[in-house]
N, C-alpha and C positions, 0 to 999 in steps of 0.2 A: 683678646679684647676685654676679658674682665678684667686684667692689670690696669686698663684705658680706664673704666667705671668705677673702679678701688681709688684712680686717682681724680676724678670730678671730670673726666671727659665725658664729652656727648659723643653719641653713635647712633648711624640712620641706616634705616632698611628702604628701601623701597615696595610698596604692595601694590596689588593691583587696586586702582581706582575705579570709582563709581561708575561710569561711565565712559563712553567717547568723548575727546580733546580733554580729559581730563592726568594730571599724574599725582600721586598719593602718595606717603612717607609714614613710616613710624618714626620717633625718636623716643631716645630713652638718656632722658637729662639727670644727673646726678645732681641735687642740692646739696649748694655750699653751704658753707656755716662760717661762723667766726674764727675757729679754729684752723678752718680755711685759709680763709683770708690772712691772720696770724703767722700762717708758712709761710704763704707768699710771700709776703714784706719779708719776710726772713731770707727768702731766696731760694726755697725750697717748697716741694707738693707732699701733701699729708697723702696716706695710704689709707681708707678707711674700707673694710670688711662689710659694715654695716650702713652704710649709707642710705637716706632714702631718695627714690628714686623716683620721677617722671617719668611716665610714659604718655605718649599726644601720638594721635592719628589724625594727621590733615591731609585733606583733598582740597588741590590746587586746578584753577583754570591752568591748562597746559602753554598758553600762548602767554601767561602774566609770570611766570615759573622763572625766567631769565632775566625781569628786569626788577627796578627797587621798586618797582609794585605790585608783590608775588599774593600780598596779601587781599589783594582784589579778587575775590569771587573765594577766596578760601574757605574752607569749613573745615570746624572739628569735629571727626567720626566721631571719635572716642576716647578718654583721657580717663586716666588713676595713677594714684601715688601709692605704691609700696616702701615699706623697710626693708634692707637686708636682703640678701642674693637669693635667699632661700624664696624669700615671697615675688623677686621679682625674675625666677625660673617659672616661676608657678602663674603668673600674670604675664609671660611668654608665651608660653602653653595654651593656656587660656584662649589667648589670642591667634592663637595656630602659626605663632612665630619660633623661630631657632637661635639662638644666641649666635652662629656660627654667620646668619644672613647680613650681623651686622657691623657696619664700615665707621672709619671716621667721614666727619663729614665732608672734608673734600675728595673727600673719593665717590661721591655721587653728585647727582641734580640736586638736592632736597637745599631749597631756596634758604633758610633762613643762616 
């Protein structure tokens, strides 16, 4: 999965959420840059090492989770931006997350 993040893919975990009827996601969004963009129109994905990187912790109503308005009743737990793999092992951790927990995104629930 860190090949996915070297190349600007997102990846979601799921957590446990706040509550009853509720369901909760981590994601960790890799920010594009121009140099990005750049490959693309080239026809190719840039590999980058050091990237920096989003992490968001949202808690979803579970009954709004499936349709185009997941964003109703959402909240964000928790969000930070690190640099580089090093800091965002360490901002895993932190979080009592695994790199290994996390999927692309169609391979879960995580609405967005």
């Amino acid at each position: 999965m860190l090949n996915a993040l070297r190349l600007g893919r997102r990846l979601v975990t799921e957590v446990p959420a706040t509550g009853p009827g509720r369901r909760a996601f981590v994601d960790i969004r890799p920010v594009t840059t121009a140099a990005d963009a750049d490959a693309r129109r080239q026809g190719w994905i840039r590999s980058e090492p050091d990237r920096i990187f989003k992490l968001e912790h949202w808690d979803y109503d579970a009954e709004q989770i499936s349709g185009f308005d997941h964003d109703i009743g959402a909240t964000l737990v928790k969000a930070t931006t690190v640099t580089g793999e090093a800091q965002l092992a360490a901002a895993l951790e932190a979080w009592n997350l695994r790199p290994e927990q996390f999927l692309h995104p169609w391979q879960t629930d995580d609405p967005k």
